[in-house]
Structure formats: C-alpha cells, structure tokens
C-alpha positions as CSV (number, residue, x, y, z in Angstrom):
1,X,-51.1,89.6,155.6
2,X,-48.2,90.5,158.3
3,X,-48.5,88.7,161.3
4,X,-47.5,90.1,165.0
5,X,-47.3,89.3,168.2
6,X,-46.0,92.4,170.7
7,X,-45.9,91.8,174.5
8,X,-48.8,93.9,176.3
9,X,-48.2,92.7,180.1
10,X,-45.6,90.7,182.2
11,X,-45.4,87.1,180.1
12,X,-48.8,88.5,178.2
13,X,-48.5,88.3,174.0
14,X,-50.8,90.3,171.7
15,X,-51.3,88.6,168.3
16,X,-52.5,90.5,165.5
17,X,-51.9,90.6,162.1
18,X,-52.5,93.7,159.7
19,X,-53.4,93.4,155.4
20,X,-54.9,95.8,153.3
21,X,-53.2,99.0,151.9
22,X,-51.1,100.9,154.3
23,X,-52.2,104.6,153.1
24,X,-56.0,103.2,153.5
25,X,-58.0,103.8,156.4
26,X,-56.8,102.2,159.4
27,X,-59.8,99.8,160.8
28,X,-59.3,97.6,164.1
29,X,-61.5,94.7,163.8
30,X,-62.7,93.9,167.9
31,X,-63.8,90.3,167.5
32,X,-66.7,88.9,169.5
33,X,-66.6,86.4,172.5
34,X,-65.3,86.4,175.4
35,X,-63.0,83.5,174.1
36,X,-63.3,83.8,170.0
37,X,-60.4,84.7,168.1
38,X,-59.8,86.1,164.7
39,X,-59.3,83.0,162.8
40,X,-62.9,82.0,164.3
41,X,-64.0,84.6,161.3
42,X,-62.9,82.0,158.6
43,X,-61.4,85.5,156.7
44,X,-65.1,87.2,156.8
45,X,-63.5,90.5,157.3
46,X,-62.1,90.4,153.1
47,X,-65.8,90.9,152.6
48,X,-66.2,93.6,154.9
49,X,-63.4,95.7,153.8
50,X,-61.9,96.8,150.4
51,X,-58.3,96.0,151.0
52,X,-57.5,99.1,148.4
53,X,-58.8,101.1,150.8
54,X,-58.1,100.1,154.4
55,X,-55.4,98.9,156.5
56,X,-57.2,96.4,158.5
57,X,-55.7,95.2,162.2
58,X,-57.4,92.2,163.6
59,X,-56.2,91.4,167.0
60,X,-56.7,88.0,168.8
61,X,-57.5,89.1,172.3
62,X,-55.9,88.3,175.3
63,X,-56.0,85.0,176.6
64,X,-57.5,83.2,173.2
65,X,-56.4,82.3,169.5
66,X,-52.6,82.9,168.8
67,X,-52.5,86.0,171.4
68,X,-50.2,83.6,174.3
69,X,-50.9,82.2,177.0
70,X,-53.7,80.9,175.6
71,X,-57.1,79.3,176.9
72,X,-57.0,77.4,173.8
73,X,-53.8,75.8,174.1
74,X,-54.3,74.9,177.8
75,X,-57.6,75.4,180.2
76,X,-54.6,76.2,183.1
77,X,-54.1,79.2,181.1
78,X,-57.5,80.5,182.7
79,X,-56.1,81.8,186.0
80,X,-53.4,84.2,184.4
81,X,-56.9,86.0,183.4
82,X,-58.9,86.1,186.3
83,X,-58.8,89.9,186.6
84,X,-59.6,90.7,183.3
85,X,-61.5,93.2,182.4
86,X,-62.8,95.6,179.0
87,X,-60.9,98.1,180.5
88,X,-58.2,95.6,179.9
89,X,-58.7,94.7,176.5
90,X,-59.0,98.4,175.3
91,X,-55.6,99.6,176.7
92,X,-54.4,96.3,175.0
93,X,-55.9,97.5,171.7
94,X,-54.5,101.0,172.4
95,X,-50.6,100.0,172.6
96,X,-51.4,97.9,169.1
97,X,-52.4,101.4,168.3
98,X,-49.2,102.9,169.3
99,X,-46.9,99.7,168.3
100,X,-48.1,100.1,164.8
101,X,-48.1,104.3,164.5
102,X,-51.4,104.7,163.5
103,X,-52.8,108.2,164.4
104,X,-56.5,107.4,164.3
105,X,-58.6,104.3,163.4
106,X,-61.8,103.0,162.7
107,X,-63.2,100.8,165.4
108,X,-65.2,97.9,164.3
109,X,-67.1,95.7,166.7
110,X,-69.7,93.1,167.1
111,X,-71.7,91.1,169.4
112,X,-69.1,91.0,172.5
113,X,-66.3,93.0,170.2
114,X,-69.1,95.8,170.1
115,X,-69.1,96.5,174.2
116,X,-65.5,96.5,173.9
117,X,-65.3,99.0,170.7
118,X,-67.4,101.2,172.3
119,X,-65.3,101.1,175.5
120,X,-62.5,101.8,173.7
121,X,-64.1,104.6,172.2
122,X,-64.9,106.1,175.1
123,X,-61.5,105.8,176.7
124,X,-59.7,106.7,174.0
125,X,-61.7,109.4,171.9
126,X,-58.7,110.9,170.4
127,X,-57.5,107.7,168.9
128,X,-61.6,106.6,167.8
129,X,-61.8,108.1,163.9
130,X,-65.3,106.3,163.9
131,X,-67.0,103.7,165.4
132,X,-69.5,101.0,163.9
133,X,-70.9,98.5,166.0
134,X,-73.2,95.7,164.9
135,X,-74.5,93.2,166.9
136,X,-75.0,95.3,170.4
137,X,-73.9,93.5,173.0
138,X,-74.0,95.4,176.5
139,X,-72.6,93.1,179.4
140,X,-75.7,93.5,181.6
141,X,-77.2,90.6,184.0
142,X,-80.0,90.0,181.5
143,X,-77.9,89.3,178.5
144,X,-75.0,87.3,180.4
145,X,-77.8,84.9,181.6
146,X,-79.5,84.8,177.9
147,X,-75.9,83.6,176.2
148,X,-73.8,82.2,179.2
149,X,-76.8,80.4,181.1
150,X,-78.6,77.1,181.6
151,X,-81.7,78.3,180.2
152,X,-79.5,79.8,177.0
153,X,-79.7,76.1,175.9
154,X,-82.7,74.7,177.2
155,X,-84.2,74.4,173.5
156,X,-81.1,72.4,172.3
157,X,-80.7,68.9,173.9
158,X,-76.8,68.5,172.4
159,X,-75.4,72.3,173.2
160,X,-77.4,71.6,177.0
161,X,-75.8,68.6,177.4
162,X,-72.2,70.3,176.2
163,X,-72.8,73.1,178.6
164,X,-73.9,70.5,181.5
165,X,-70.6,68.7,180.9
166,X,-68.1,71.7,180.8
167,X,-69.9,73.0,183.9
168,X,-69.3,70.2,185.6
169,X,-65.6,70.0,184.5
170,X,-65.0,73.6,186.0
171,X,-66.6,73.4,188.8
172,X,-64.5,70.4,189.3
173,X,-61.0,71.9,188.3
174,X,-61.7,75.4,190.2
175,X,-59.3,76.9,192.8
C-alpha cells in the first residue's frame, strides 16, 4: 500500500492510502461513522476487492484516523469541525479524485460511508463510474436518534453507562 496525506482546507490533512493494481478499476472506499476511520476495517476491504483488478483508495475522513487534526488524537480537535457537513466530505473525496488523476471511480459505501457515497454521486456524476451502497444509512431524525440516542443503548447496561459518561463529559467541556 502507498500512503498519502494531501491538504484539503486551511491546516486540514486528507489521509488516504491507495493498493491494488494501478490499471484496475479505481474504487473509493467511503468508510462508515461519523468518527470511524480506515484502519477501524482491520484490512476487511482485501476481501472485498481483488487487488489484480482494482486500485482501491481508502480515505480516512476529515477530522478522524490519520486524516490531521484529529478527534482521535485530541477531543479539542472537535471545534475545527463544527461546520461540517457531507457536502464537505464529498468535495474532500473529489480533490483525492483529482490529486491522484483518476478519471472515474467506483464509489463504495456503507452504513454512514453509504449517505456520503451517494452524495457524492450525486454531486459529482461525472466522476461516479458506479455506486454500491450497503448498509443504507440516510441521516434522518428517526435513524440519528436509533444510533446516536439514549434509547440506542437502553438494552445494554455497559454501552448506556459509556454513553451516560461521555455525555456528561461534553456537555461539561462545551463552548
């Protein structure tokens, strides 16, 4: 694998890195999250795709993994990506596009990585070869408060009790 790292914004670092064969089909793998990163994958993708045949990119997103600053690295980092948005992470994914000369790729997406593939899709048509989404993920009320809620843990007593305590920590570090 090469690894990467271009800037994408003022003091804002892309990490990505790229493996496979270079005449293959390009495929950019959009991870889920918000917050996961490619190494979260524990290599998965080397089952997903025949590295004879594709030139995979996997792109930490911004704000998480190796992509800098990171959340990861320091819970400050948080306010440099308070206006975030997909729209956001798509142009990101379209100047990895354009950094590494690819004409058209294959988007890939799951779970959280599949609202953003399809937004990039959408917004960028001309660069979208295919899409494949597994894992639909929309971003509507119903689904933030199913995975990001209270009630999302209510049947587990040790992720509740997590959630409960990191709550509490932001609400006591906000502003």
């Amino acid at each position: 694998a090469k690894l990467h790292m271009i800037s994408v914004d003022e003091g804002i670092f892309l990490w990505f890195r790229t493996w496979g064969n270079l005449n293959g089909v390009p495929v950019l793998f959009v991870h889920g999250g918000p917050g996961a990163a490619v190494a979260d994958y524990n290599n998965m993708n080397k089952r997903f795709f025949d590295k004879t045949k594709v030139f995979a990119v996997e792109v930490d997103q911004r704000g998480t993994g190796y992509s800098q600053p990171s959340v990861r690295d320091d819970w400050h980092n948080m306010e440099l990506y308070r206006n975030i948005s997909i729209e956001t992470i798509s142009n990101d994914y379209e100047k990895v596009r354009t950094y590494l000369g690819i004409q058209k790729w294959l988007v890939w997406g799951g779970s959280y990585g599949s609202t953003i593939g399809l937004d990039y899709a959408m917004r960028f048509p001309e660069s979208s070869l295919s899409l494949i989404l597994r894992g639909i993920y929309l971003n509507t009320v119903k689904e933030m408060d199913e995975v990001y809620s209270k009630d999302a843990f209510k049947n587990d007593p040790k992720k509740l009790s997590e959630f409960i305590q990191l709550y509490r920590f932001a609400a006591d570090h906000a502003s």
